[in-house]
N, CA, C and O atoms as a GROMACS GRO file, in nm:
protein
  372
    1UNK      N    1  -1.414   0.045  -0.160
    1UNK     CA    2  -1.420   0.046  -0.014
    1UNK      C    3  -1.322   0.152   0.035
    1UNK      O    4  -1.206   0.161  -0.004
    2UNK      N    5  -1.381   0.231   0.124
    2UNK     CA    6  -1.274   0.324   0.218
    2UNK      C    7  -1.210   0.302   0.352
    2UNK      O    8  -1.176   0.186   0.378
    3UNK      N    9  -1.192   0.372   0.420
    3UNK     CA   10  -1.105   0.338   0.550
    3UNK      C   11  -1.261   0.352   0.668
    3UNK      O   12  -1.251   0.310   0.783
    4UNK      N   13  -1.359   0.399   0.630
    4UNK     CA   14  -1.483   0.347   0.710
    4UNK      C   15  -1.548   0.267   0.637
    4UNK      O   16  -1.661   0.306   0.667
    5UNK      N   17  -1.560   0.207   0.584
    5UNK     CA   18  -1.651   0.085   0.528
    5UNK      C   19  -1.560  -0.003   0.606
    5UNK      O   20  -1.601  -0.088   0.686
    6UNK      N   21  -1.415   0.024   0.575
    6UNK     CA   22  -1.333  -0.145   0.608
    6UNK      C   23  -1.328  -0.141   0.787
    6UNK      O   24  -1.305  -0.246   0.846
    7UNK      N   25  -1.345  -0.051   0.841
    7UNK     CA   26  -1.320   0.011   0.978
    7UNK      C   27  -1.467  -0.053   1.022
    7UNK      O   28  -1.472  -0.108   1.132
    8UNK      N   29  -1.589  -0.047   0.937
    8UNK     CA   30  -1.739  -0.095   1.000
    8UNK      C   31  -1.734  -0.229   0.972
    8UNK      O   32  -1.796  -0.302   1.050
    9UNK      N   33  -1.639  -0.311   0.822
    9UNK     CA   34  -1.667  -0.450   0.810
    9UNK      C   35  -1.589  -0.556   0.942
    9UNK      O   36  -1.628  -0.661   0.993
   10UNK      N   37  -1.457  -0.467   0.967
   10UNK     CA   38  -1.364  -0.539   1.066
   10UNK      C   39  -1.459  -0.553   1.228
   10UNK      O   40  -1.446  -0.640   1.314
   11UNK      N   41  -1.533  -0.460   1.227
   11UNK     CA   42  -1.608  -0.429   1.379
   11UNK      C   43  -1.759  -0.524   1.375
   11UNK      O   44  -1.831  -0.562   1.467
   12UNK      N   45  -1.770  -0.540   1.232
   12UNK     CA   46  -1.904  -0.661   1.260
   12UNK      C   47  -1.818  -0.787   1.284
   12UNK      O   48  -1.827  -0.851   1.388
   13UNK      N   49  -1.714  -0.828   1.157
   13UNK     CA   50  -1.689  -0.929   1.155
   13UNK      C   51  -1.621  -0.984   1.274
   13UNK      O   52  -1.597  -1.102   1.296
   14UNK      N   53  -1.580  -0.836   1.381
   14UNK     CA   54  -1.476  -0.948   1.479
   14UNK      C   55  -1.552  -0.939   1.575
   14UNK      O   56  -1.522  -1.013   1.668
   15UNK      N   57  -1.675  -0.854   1.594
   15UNK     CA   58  -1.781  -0.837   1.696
   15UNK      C   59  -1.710  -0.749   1.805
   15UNK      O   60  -1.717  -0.776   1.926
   16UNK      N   61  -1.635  -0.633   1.750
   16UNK     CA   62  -1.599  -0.563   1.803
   16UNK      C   63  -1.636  -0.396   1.803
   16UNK      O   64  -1.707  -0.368   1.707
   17UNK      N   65  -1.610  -0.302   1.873
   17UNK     CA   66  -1.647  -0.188   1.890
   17UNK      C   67  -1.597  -0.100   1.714
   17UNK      O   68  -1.500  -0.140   1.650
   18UNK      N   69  -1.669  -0.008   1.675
   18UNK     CA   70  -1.567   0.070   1.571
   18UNK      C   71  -1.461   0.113   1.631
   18UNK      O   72  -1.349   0.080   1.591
   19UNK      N   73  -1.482   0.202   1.748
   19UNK     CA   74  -1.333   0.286   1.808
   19UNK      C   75  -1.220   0.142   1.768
   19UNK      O   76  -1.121   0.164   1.699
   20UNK      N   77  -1.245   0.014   1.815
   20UNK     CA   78  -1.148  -0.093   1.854
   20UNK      C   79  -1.106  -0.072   1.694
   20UNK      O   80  -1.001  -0.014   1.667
   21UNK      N   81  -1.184  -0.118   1.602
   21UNK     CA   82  -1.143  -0.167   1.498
   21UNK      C   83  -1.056  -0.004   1.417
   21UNK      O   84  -0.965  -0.002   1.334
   22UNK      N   85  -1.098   0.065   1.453
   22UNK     CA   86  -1.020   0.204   1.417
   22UNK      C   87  -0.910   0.188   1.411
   22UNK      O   88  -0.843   0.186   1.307
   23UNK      N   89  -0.855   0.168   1.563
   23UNK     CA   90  -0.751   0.164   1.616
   23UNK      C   91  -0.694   0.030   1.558
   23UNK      O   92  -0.603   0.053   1.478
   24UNK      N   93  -0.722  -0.098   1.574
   24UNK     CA   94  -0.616  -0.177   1.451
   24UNK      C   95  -0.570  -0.135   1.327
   24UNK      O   96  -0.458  -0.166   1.288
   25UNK      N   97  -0.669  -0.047   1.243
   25UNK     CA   98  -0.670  -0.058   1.143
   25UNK      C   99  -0.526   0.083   1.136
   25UNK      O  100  -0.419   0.075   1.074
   26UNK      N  101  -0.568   0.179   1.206
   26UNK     CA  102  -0.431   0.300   1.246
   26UNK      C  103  -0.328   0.224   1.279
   26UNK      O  104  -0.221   0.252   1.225
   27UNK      N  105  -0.331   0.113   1.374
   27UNK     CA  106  -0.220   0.085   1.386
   27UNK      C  107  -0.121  -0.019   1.304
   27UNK      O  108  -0.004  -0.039   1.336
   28UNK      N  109  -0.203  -0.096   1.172
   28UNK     CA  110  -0.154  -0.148   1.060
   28UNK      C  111  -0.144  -0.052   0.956
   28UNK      O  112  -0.076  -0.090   0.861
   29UNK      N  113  -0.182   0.038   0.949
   29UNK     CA  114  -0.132   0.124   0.858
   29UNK      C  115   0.021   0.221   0.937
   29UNK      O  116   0.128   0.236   0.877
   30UNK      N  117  -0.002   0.263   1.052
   30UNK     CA  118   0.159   0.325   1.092
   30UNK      C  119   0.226   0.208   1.115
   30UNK      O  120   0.344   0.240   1.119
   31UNK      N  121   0.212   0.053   1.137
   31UNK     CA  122   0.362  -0.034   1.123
   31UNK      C  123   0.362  -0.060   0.982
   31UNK      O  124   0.479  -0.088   0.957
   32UNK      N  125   0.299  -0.066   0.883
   32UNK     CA  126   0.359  -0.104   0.740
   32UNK      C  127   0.439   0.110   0.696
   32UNK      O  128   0.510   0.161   0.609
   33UNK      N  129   0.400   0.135   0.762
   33UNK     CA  130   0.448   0.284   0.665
   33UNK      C  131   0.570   0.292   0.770
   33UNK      O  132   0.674   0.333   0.719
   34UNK      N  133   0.575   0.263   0.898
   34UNK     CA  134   0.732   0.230   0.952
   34UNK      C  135   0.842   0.174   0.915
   34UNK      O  136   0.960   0.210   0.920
   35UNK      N  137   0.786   0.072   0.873
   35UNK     CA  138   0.836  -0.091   0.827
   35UNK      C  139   0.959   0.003   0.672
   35UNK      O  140   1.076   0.020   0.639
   36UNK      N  141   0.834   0.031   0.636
   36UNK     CA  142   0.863   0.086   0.471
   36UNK      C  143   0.977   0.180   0.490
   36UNK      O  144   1.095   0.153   0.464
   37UNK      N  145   0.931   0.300   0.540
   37UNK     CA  146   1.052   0.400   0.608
   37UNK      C  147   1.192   0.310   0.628
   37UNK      O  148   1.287   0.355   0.564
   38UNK      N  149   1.214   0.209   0.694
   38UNK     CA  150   1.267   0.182   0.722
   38UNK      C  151   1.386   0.086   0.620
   38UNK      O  152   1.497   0.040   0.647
   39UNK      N  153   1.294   0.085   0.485
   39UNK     CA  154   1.350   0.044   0.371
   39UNK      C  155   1.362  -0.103   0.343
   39UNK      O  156   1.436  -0.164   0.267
   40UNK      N  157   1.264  -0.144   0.430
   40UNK     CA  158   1.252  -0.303   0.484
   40UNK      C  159   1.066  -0.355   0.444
   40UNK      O  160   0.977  -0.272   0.464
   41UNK      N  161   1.040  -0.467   0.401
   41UNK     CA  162   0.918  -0.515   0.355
   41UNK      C  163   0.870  -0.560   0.447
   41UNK      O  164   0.924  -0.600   0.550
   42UNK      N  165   0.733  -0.559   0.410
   42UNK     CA  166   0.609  -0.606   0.480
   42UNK      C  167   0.567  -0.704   0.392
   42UNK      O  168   0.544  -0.683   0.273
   43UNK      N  169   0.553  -0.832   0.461
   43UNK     CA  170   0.461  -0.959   0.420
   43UNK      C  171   0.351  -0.986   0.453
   43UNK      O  172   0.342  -0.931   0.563
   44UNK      N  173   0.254  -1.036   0.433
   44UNK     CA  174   0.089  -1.068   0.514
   44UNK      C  175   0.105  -1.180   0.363
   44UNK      O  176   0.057  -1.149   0.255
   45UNK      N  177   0.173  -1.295   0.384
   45UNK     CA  178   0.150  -1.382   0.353
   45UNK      C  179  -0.051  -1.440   0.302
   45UNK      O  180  -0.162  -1.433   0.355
   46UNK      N  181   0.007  -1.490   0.178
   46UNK     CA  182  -0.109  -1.491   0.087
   46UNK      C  183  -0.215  -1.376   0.037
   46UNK      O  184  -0.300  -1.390  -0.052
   47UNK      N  185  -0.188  -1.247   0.125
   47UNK     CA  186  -0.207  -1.123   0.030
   47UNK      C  187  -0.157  -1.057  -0.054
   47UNK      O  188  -0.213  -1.015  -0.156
   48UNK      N  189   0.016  -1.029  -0.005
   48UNK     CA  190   0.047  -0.957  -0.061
   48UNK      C  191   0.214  -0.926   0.001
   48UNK      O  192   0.265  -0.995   0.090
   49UNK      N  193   0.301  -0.783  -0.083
   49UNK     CA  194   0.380  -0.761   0.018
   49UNK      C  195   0.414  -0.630  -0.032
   49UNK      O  196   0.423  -0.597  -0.150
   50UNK      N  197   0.430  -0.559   0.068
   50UNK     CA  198   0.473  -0.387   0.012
   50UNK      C  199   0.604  -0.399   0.029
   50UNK      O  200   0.666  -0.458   0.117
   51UNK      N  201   0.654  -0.317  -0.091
   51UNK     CA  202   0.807  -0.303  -0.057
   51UNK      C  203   0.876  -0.123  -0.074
   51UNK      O  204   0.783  -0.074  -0.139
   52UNK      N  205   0.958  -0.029  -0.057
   52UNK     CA  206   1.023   0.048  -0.135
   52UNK      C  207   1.097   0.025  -0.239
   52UNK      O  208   1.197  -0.045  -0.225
   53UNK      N  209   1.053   0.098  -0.403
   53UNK     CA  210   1.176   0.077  -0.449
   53UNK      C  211   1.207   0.276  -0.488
   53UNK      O  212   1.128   0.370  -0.479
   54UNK      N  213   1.356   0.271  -0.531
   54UNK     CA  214   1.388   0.371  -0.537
   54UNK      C  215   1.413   0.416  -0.702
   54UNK      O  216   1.476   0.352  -0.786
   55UNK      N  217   1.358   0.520  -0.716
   55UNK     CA  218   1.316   0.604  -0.862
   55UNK      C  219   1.476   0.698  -0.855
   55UNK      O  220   1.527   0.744  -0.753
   56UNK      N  221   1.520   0.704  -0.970
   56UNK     CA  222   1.668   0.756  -1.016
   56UNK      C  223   1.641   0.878  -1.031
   56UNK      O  224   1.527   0.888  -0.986
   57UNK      N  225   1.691   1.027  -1.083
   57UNK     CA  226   1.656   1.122  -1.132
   57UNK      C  227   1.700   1.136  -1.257
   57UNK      O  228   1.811   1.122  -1.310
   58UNK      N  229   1.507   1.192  -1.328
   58UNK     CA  230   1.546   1.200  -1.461
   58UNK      C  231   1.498   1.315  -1.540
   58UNK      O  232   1.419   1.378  -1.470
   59UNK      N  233   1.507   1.348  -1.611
   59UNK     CA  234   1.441   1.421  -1.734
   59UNK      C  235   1.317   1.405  -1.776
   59UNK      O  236   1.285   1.289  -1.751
   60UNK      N  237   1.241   1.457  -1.822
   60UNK     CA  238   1.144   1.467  -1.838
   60UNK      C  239   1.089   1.638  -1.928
   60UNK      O  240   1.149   1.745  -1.928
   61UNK      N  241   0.962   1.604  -1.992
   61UNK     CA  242   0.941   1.716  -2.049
   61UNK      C  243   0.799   1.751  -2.007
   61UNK      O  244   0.711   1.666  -1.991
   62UNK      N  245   0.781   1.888  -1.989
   62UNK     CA  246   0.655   1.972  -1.886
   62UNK      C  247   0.570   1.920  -2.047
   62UNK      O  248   0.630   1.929  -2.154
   63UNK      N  249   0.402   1.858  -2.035
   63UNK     CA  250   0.352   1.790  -2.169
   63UNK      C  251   0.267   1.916  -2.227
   63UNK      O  252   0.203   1.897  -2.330
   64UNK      N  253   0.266   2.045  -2.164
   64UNK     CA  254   0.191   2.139  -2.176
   64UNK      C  255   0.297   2.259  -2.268
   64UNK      O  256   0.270   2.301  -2.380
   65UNK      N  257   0.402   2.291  -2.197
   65UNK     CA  258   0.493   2.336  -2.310
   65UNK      C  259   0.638   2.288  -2.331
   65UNK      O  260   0.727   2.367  -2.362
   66UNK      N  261   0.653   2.194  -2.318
   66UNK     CA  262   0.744   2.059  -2.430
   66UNK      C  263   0.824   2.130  -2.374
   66UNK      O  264   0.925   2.114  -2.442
   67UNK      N  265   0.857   2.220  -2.269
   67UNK     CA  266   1.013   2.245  -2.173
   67UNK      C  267   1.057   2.113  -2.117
   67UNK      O  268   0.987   2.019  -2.079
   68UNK      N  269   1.219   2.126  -2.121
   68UNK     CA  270   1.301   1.966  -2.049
   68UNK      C  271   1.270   2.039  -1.914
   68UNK      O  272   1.263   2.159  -1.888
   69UNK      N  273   1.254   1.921  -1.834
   69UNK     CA  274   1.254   1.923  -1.682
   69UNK      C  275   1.374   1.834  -1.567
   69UNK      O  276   1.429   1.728  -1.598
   70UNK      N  277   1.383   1.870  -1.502
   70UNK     CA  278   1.438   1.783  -1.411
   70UNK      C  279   1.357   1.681  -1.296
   70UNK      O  280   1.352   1.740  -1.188
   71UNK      N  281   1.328   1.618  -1.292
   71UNK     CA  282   1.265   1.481  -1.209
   71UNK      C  283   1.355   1.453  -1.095
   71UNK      O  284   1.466   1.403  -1.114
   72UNK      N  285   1.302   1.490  -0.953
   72UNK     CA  286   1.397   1.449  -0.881
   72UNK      C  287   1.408   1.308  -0.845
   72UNK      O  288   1.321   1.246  -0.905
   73UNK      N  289   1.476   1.235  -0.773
   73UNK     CA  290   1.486   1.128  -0.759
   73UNK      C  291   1.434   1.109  -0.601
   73UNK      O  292   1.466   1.181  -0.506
   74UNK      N  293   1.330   0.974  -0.597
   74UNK     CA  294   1.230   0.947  -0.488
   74UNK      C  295   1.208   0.807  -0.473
   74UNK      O  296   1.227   0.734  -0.571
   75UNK      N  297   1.165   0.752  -0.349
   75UNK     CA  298   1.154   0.668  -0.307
   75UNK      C  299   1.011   0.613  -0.363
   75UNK      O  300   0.954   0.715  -0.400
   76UNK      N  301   0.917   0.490  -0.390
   76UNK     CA  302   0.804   0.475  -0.414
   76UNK      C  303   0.722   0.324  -0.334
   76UNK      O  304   0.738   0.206  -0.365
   77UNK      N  305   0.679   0.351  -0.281
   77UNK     CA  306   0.573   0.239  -0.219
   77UNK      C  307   0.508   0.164  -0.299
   77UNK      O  308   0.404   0.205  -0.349
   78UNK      N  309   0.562   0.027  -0.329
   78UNK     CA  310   0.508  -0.047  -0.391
   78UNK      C  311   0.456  -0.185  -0.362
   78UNK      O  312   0.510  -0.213  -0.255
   79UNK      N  313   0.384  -0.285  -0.396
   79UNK     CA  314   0.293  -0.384  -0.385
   79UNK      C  315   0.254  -0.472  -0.501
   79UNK      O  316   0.199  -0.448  -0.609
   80UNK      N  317   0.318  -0.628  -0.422
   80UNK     CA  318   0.304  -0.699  -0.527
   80UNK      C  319   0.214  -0.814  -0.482
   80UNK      O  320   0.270  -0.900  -0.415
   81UNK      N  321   0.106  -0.827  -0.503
   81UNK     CA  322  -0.032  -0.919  -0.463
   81UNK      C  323   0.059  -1.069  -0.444
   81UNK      O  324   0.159  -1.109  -0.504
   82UNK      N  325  -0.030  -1.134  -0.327
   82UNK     CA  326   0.049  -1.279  -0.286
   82UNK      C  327  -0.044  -1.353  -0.420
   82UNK      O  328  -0.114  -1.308  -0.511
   83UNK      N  329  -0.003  -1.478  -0.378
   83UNK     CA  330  -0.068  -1.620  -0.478
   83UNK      C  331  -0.229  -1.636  -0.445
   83UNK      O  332  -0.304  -1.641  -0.542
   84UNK      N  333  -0.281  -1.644  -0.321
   84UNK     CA  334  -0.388  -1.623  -0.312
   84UNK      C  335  -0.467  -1.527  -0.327
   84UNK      O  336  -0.582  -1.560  -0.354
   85UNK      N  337  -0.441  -1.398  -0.317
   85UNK     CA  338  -0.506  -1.249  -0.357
   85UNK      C  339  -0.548  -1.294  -0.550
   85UNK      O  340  -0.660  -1.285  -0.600
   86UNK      N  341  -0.414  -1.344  -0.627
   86UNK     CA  342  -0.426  -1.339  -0.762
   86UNK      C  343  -0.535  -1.479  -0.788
   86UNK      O  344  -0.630  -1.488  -0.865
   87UNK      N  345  -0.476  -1.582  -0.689
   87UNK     CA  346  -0.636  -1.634  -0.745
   87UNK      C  347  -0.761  -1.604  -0.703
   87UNK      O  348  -0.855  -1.643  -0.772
   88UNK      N  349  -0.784  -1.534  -0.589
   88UNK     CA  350  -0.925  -1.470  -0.578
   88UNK      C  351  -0.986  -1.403  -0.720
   88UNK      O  352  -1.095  -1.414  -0.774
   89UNK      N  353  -0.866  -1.330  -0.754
   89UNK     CA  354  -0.882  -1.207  -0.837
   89UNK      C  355  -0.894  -1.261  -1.002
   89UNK      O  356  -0.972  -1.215  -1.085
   90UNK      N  357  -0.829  -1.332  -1.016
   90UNK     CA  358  -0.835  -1.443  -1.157
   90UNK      C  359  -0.922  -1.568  -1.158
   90UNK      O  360  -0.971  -1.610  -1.263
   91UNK      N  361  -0.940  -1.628  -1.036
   91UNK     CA  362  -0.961  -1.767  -1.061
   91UNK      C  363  -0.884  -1.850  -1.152
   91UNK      O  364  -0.927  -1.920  -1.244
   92UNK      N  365  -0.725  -1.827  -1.100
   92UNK     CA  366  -0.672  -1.927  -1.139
   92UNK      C  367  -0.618  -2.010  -1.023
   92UNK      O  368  -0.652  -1.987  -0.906
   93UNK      N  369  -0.522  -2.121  -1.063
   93UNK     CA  370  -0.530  -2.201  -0.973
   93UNK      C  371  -0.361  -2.273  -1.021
   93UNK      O  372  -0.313  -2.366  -0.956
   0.00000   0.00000   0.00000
């Protein structure tokens, strides 16, 4: 699924316009990437929760000609599925 499939499923399912459902969907994606910036998590309870964590700087070697590299050190957007997402996804219980 892409950002128009989920943009056409939100606009049947809420019986709303696409422009409308556009616009929620822009505006849950710029408050979780705020949120994040901000070095602070996002919950949506029983999906899921994004968090930042932060990557160190390291070494590394270029795999094409085995030169050492330097790796800078970066922030990474990450996501850890709630209890209900994993049992959708497993059927466990």
């Amino acid at each position: 699924m892409n950002k128009a499939t989920l943009i056409d499923k939100i606009a049947n399912d809420a019986g709303i316009t696409k422009n409308a459902a556009a616009t929620a969907v822009d505006s849950l994606i710029e408050g979780i990437t705020r949120t994040l910036k901000k070095n602070q998590r996002v919950t949506l309870v029983g999906f899921g929760t994004f968090s930042v964590s932060k990557r160190k700087a390291r070494t590394g070697r270029n795999p094409q000609t085995g030169e050492t590299i330097k790796i800078k050190a970066k922030k990474a957007a990450r996501f850890k599925p709630g209890k209900q997402l994993e049992v959708a996804l497993n059927g466990k219980k």
